[in-house]
Residue frames relative to the residue before (quaternion, step in Angstrom):
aa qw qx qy qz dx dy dz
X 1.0000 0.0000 0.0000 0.0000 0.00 0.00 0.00
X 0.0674 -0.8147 0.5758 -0.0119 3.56 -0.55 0.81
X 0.4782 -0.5921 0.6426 0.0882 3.29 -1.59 0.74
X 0.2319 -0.6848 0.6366 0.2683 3.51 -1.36 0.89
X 0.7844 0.2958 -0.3769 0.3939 2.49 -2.17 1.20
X 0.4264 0.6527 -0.4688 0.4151 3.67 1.47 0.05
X 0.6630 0.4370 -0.3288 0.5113 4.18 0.91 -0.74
X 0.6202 0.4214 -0.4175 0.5133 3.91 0.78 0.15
X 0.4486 0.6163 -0.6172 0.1952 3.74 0.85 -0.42
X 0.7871 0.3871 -0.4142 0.2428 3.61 -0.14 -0.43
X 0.3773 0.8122 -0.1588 0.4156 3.30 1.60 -0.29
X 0.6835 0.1223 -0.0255 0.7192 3.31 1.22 -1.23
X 0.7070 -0.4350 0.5439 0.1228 3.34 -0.09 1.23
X 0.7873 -0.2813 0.2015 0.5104 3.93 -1.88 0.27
X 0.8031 0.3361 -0.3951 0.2933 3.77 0.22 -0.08
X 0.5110 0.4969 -0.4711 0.5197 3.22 1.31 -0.30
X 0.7477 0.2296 -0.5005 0.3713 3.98 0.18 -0.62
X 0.1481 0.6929 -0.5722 0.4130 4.12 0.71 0.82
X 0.8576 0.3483 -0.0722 0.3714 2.53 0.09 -2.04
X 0.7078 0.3462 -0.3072 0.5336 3.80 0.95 -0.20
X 0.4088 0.5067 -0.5436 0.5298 3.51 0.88 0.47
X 0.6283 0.3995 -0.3956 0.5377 3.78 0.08 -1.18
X 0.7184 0.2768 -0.4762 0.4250 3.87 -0.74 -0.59
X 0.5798 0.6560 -0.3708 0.3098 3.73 0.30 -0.72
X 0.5372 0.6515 -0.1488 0.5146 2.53 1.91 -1.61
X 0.7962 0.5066 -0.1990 0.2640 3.53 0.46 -1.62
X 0.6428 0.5991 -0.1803 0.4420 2.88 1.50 -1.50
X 0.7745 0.3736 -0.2497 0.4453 3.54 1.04 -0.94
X 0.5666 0.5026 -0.3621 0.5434 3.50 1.61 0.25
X 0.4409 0.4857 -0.4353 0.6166 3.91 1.48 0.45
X 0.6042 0.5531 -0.3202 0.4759 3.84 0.52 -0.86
X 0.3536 0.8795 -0.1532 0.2792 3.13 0.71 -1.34
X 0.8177 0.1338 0.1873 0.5276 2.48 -0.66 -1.94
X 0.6547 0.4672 -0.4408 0.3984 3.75 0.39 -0.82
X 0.5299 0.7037 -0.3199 0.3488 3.38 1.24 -0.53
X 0.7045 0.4899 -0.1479 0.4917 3.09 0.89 -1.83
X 0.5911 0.5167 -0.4293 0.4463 3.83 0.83 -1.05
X 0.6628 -0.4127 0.4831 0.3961 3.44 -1.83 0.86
X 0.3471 -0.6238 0.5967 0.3666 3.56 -1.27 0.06
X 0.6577 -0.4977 0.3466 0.4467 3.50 -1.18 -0.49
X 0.5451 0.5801 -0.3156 0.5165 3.25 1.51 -0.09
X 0.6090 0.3993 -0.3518 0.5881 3.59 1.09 0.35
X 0.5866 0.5066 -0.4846 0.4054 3.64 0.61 -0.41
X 0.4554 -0.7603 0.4128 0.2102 4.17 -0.63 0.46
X 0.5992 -0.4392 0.0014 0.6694 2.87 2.02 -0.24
X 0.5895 -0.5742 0.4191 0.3835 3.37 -1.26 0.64
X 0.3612 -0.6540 0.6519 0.1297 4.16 -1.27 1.42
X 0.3290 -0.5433 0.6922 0.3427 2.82 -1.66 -0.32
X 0.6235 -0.4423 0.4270 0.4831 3.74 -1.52 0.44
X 0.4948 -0.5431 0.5704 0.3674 2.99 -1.98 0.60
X 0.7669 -0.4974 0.2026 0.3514 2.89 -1.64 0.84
X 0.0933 -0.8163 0.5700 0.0046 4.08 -0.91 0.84
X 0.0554 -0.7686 0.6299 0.0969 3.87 -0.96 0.04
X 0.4182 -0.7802 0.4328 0.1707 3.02 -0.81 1.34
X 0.7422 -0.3251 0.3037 0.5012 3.97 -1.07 0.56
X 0.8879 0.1655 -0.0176 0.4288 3.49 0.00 -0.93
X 0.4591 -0.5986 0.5393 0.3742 4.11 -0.49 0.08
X 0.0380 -0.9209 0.3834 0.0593 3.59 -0.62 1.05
X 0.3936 -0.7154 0.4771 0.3251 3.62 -0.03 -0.46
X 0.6978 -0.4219 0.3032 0.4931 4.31 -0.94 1.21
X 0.8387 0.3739 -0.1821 0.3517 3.08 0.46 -1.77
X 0.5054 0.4874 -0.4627 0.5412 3.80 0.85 0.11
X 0.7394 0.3909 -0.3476 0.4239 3.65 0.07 -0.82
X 0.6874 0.1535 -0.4830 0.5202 4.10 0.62 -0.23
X 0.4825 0.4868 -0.6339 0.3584 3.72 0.30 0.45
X 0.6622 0.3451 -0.4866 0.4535 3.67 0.53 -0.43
X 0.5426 0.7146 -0.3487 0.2706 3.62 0.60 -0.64
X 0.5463 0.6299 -0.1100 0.5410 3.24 1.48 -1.56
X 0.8672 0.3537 -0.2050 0.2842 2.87 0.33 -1.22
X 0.4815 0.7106 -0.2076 0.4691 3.07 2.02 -0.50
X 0.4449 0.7621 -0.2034 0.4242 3.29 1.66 -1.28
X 0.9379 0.0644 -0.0007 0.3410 2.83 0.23 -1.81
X 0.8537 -0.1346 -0.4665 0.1885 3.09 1.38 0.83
X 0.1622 -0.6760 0.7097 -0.1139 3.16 -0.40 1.63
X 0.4393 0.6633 -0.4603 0.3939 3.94 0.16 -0.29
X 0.9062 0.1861 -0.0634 0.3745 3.21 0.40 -1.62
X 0.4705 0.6260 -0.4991 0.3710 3.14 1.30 1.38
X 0.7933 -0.0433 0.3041 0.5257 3.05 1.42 -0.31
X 0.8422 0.4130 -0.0777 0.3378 3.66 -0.65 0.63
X 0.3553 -0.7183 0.3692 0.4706 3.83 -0.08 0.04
X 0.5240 -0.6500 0.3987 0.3794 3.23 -0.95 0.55
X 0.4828 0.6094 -0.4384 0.4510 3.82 1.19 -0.79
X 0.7571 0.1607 -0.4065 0.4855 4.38 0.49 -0.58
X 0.6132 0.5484 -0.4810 0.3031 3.32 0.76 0.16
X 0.5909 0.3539 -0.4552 0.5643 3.69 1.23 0.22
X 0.5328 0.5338 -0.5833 0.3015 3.74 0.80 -0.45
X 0.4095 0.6688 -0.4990 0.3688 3.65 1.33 -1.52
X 0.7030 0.6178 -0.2850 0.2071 3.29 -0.51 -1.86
X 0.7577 0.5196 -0.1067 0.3802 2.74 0.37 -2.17
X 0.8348 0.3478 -0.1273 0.4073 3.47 1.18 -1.08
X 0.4520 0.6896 -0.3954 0.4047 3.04 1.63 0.82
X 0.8361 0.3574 0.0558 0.4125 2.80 1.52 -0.95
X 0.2931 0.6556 -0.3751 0.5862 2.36 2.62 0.96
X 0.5348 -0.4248 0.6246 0.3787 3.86 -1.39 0.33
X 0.6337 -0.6492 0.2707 0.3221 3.66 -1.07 1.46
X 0.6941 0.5578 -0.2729 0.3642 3.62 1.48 -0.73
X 0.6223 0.4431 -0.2812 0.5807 3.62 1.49 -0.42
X 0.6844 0.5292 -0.3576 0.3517 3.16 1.07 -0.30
X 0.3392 0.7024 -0.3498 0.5188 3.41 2.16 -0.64
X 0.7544 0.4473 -0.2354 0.4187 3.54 0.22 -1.31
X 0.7205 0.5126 -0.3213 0.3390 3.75 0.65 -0.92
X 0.6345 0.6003 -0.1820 0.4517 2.96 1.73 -0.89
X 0.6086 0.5948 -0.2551 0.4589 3.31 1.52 -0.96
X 0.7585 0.2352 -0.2670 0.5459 3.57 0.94 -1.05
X 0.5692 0.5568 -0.5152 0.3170 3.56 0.28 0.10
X 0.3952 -0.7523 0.4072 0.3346 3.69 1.51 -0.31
X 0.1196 0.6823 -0.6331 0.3455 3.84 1.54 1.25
X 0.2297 -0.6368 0.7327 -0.0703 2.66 -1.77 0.69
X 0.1096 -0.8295 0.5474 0.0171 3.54 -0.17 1.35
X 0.3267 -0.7388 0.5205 0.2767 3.24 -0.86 1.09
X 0.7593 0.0269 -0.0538 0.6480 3.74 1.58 -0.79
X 0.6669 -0.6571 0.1270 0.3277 3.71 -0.86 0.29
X 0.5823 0.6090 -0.2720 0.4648 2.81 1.95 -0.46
X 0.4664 -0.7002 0.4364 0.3191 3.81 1.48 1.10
X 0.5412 0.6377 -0.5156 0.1858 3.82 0.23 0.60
X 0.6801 0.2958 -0.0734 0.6668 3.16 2.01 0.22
X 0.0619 0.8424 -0.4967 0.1997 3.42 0.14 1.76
X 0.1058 -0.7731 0.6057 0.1559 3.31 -1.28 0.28
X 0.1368 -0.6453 0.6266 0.4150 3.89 -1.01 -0.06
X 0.7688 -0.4173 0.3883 0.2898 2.97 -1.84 -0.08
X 0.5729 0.5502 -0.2567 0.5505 3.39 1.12 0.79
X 0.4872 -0.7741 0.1243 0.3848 3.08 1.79 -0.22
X 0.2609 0.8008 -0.4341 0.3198 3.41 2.14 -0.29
X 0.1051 -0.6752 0.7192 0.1258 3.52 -1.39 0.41
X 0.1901 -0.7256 0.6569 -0.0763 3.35 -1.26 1.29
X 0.1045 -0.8150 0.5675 -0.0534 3.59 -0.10 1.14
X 0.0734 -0.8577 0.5077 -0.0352 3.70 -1.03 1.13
X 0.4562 -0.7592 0.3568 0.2970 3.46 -0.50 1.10
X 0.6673 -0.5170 0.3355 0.4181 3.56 -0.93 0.19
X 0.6823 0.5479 -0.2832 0.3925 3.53 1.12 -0.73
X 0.6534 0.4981 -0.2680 0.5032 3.32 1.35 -0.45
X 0.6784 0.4117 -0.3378 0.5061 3.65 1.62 -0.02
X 0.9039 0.1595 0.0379 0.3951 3.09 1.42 -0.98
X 0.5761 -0.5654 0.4086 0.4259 3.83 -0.51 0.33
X 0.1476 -0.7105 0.5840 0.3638 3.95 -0.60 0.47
X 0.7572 -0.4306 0.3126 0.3788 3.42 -2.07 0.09
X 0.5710 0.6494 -0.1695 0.4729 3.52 1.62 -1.27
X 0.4120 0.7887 -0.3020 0.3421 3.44 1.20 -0.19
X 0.2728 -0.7720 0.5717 -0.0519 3.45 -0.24 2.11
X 0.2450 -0.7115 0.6586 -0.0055 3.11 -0.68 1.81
X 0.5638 -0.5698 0.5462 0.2432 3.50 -1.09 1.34
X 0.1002 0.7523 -0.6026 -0.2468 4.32 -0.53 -0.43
């Protein structure tokens, strides 16, 4: 995880190394915390969210269209893409395969319902309820 302006520290003399002390700082306050958060071995198993309803009444196909769309990009906020498909994959796994995907991918759950994640690097990757779960408002197709 790098820090802008951390490859100029030598460049600028007492403020650039400042300025690479602080990231040094930053990065090892991202450790840190990933450290301090239960691991996934402490979580008992992985929930779905409690129960939610989105703004509006939707329909299957709106919710994996938001889902999709979430998919593809969440990547480019941030994070590696490999836990960001593991994420994916393990939403839409049954809670016990999803336990596993999470386990070897080296997530870090901050709670079980996976709406707060870390890798082992310390990134946080945050998922909406719709991408974990079905809302109450939820237009069944007959």
């Amino acid at each position: 995880m790098g820090c802008a302006g951390s490859s100029q520290a030598k460049a600028k003399g007492k403020r650039g190394s400042d300025l690479s002390i602080l990231c040094s700082l930053h990065s090892f306050h991202h450790l840190m915390v990933a450290l301090a958060l239960p691991s996934t071995g402490g979580i008992n198993r992985i929930k779905k969210p409690r129960s939610w309803k989105h703004p509006q009444p939707i329909t299957i196909c709106q919710l994996i269209q938001l889902r999709d769309e979430f998919g593809d990009t969440a990547p480019h906020y941030g994070g590696r893409k490999e836990i960001w498909d593991a994420l994916r994959a393990a939403a839409e796994a049954d809670p016990k395969l999803a336990q596993a995907i999470v386990k070897s991918a080296g997530i870090i759950l901050q709670n079980p319902d996976m709406t707060v994640c870390f890798d082992e690097r310390g990134a946080r990757y945050e998922l909406p309820k719709y991408v974990l779960s079905e809302p109450r408002n939820l237009i069944r197709n007959s």
